[in-house]
N, C-alpha and C positions, 0 to 999 in steps of 0.2 A: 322846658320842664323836665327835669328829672326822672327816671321811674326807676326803682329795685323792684327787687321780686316781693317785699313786702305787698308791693302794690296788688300782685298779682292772691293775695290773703285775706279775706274778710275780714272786716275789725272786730265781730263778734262771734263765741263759741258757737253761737246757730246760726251765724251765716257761714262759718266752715263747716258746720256738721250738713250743714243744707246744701253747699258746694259738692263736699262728698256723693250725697245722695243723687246730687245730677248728673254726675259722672257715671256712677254705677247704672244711672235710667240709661245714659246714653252709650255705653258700652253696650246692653242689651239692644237698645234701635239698631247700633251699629254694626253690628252681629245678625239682626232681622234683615236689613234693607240690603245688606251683602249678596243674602240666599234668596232674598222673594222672589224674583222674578223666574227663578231657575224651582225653587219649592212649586209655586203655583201652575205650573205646564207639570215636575214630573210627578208629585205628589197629590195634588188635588184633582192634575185633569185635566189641566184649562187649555184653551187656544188663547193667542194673545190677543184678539180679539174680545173673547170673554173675559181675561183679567180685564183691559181697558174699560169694558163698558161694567163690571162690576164696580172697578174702584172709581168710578164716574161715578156711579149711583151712589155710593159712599159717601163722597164726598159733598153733595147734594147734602145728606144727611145729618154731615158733620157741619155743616153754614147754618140747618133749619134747628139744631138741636141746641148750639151752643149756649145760646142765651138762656135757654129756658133751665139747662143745667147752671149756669151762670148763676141763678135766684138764691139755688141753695146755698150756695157761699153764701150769701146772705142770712140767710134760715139759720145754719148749720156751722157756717166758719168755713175758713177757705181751707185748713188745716184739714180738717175732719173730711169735707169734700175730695179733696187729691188724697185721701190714705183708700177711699173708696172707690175712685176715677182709676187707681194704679190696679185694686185689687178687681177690678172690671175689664181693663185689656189684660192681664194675666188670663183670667178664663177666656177672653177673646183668642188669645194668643193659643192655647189648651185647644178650644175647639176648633181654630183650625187644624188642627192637626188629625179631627174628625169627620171631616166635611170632604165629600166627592162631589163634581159638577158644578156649574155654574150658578145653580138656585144658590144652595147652602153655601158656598164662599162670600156671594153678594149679601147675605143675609147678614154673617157673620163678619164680614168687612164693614156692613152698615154700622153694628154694633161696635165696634170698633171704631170706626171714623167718629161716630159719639163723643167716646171718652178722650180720643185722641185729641179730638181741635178744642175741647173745655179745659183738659190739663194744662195748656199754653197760661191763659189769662189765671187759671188757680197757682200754677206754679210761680206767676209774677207779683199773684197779690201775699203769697206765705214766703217768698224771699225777701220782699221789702219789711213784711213785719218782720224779722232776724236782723234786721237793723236801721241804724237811725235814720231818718229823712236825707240826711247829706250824703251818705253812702251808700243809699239805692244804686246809680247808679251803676257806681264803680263794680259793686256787688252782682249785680246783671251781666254785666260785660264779663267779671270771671265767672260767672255760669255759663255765659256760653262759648268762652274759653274752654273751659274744660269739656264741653259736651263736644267742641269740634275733636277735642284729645278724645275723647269717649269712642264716638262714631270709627274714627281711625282705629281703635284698639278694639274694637269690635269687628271691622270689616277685615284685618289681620288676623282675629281669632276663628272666622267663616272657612279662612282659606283653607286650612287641612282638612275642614268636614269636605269644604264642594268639592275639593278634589276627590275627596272617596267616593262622591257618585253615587250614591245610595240613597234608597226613599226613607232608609232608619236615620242618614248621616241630616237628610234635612230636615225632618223632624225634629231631633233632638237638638236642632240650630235653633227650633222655633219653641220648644217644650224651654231652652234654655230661657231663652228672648222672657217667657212666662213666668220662670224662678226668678229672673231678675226683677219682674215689675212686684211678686211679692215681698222679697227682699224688702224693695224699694218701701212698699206700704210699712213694714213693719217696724223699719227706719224711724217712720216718719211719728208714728204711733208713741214713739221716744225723744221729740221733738218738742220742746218747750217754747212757744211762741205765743202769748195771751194775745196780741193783736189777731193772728191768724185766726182763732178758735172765739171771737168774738161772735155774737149774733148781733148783727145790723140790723134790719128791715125783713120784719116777713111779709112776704107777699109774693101771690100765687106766677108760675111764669106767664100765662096769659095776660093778665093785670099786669106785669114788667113791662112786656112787649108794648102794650095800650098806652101807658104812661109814658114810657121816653118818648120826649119831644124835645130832645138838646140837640137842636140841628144842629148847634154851631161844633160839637163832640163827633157828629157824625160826619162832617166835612169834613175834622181831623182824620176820623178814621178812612174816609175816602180818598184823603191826600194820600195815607199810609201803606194803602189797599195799592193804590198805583206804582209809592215808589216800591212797592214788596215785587214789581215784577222782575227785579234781579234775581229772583227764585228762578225762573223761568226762564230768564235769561241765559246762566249758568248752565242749567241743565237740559236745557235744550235749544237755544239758542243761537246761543255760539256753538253748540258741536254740528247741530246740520246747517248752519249757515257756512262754518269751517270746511267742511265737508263737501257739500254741494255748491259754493260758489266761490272758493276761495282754491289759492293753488298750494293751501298748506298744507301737511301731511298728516294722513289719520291719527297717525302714531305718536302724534304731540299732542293728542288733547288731552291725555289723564296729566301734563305737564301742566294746563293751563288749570285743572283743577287741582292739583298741588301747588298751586301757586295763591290759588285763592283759600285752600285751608291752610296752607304757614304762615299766611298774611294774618290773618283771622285769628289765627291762635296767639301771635307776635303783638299786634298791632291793636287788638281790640280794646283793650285794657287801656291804654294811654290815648288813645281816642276818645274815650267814654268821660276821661277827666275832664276834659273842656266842657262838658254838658253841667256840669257843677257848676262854674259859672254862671254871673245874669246873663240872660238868655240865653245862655250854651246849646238847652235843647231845642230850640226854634233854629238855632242858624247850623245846627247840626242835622237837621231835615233840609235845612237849603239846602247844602255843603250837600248833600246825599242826592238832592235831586240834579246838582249842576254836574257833580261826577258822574251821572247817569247819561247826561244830557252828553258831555265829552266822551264817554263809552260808545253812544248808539251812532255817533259821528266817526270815529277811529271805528267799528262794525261796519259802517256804511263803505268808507276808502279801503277798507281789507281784500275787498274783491278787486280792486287797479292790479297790483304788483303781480306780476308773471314769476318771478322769483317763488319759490317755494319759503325761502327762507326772510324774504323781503314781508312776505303775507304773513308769516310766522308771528315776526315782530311787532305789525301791527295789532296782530290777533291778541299778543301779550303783552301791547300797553293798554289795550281794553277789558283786556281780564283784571288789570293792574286799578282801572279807572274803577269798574264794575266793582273790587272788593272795597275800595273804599267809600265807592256809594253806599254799600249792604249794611259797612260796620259804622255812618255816620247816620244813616235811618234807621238803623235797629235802636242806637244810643239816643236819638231824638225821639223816637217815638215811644222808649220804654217811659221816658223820665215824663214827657207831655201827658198819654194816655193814661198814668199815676197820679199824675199832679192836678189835673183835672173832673178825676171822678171825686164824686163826694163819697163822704167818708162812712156814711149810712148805707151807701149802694157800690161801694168797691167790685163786687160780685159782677151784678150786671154792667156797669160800665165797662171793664177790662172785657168782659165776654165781646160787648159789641165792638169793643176795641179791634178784637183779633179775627172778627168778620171781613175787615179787609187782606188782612192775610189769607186765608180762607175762597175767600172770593176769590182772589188773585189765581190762589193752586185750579181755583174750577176753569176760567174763562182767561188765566194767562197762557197756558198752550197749545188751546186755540187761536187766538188773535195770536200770537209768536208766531205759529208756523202759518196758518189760512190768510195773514192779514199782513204781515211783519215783512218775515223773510220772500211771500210771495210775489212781493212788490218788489224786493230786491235791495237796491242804496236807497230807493225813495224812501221802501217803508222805514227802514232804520232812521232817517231823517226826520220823516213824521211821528215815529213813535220819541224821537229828539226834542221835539215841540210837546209832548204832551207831559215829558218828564219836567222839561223848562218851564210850563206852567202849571205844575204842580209845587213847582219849586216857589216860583214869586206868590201862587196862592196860600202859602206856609205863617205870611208875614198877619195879612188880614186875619185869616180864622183866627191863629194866634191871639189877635187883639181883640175879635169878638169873645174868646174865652179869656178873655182876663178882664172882660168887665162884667162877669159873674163872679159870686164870690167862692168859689170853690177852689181858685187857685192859693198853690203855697208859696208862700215870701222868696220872693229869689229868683222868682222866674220872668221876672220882666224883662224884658229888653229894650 
């Protein structure tokens, strides 16, 4: 299959103006998550102990909240929702910049992890309205194309403030981070999208929560929730597994995560085409879980080889494995989790969607490091088994949600 760089272009004027705008979100993330860790010790305070156990509590926050923000897409439009989500971590972003100790950062992170993990499913239900049913996809995949460009073009713009070293130079990393998420809202404010800005269903989030009983949506979302732990895998993972049990050298891991963002930026796009296809998004969640399955296996043998450079290799045909898990689950999961919420409640089903994402960042680096790597080759092995049967349980839910009628033509397999 062919691809030009048209491919890498949304077919409509709002799904590029809506490309742009996730750029520009994700050049301010990637500008934030450059300086956070070095902001929060010199600026606010913290021990690293206290960031931990605050963005824990965070994150708590952002799994109980989701949904209930989720409603208002509904209420309000998914449009209307993300211009107010954006203009909400801007003042998140603002106040930290006023916050000392531990209380006030937790606070202020809570608030934040809020808006944070609702933007996810808003941002997915007002890109698909930018364009037609057939190009969701495709559309997806260069958004997060270009946000992996973004983050990179952000964490290059970090670098001359942190070198300055100054508690003015990380603020204004983070006061930036804040003009960008306005930007962003006022973008959007100029965005012409009548699907987005539709009101579905109102109904209050308590009464959301009480009514979903589509087990068969949430098994999806639990398959999802599992294969999302290449988050965790990536970023912590493979660098102290690399590290402590392997005879590679420290000095190659930012290699191994260059590796998984050129893939990413390269490969995403023409990945995401096969999911166009009948069944594409069902065997693109296998395809993500047996890649996973083959990574945690090549993690497990990386500790054999005495070689520094023998380990190396290893380490980097499972970085190689691992990013094609990530970009064949993100692309099944986007097109499945769309195609199956109804069309009345897009709001709240996308939200429950991305609780397994969510869930994943709370309890995947724990079990990674307390459960995973503590066991050694075995647990890689074991955690190999859970990915393998996340994979063949992909096939079943699938068929239990296609014999409701919410799904869209095309998607059988």
């Amino acid at each position: 299959m062919r691809v030009t760089w048209r491919d890498y272009v949304p077919a409509t004027p709002e799904g590029r103006s809506f490309t742009v705008i996730s750029m520009i979100n994700a050049i301010g993330s990637g500008l934030f998550l450059a300086a956070s860790a070095v902001f929060f010790v010199r600026s606010v305070g913290l021990t690293p102990v206290e960031v931990g156990t605050g963005l824990a509590i965070a994150g708590i926050v952002g799994f109980l909240t989701t949904v209930p923000i989720g409603t208002a897409a509904d209420r309000f439009g998914a449009r209307r929702t993300l211009i107010v989500l954006q203009l909400w971590r801007a003042g998140g972003f603002a106040a930290l910049c006023l916050v000392h100790g531990p209380v006030g950062f937790t606070v202020v992170s809570c608030c934040l992890a809020a808006a944070e993990a609702a933007t996810q499913p808003m941002t997915q239900a007002v890109a698909s309205a930018t364009v037609a049913g057939s190009d969701r996809t495709r559309t997806m995949a260069i958004i997060r194309t270009v946000r992996n460009v973004g983050f990179s073009v952000g964490a290059l713009l970090a670098a001359p403030l942190l070198a300055a070293d100054s508690i003015w130079a990380y603020r204004s990393i983070v006061l930036t981070t804040a003009v960008v998420f306005v930007a962003s809202a006022l973008m959007l404010t100029r965005l012409r999208v009548g699907g987005a800005d539709a009101v579905q269903r109102k109904v209050g989030p308590l009464a959301a929560l009480k009514d979903f009983r589509d087990w068969r949506y949430l098994l999806l979302t639990g398959l999802n929730g599992v294969l999302n732990l290449h988050v965790t895998i990536l970023a912590v993972g493979i660098p102290l597994w690399a590290i402590g049990s392997t005879s590679m050298p420290a000095g190659l891991l930012p290699a191994l995560i260059l590796i998984n963002t050129l893939m990413s930026i390269a490969l995403q796009v023409p990945i995401a085409r096969a999911a166009e296809t009948v069944g594409g998004a069902a065997r693109a969640l296998r395809l993500g879980g047996l890649a996973m399955v083959l990574c945690c296996v090549a993690l497990a043998a990386a500790e054999g080889p005495a070689s520094a450079w023998a380990a190396a290799g290893v380490l980097v045909v499972a970085c190689l494995l691992l990013t094609f898990g990530e970009m064949w689950q993100a692309t099944g999961g986007w097109e499945l989790s769309y195609a199956y919420a109804p069309e009345d409640r897009k709001g709240v089903y996308l939200s429950v969607f991305s609780l397994g994402g969510t869930g994943q960042r709370i309890v995947g680096p724990a079990l990674v490091t307390s459960v995973v790597i503590a066991a050694g080759p075995a647990g890689w092995l074991g955690l190999a088994v859970v990915f393998g049967l996340a994979a063949v349980l992909v096939t079943p839910v699938t068929r239990a949600l296609r014999a409701t009628p919410l799904v869209e033509e095309g998607l059988s397999s």
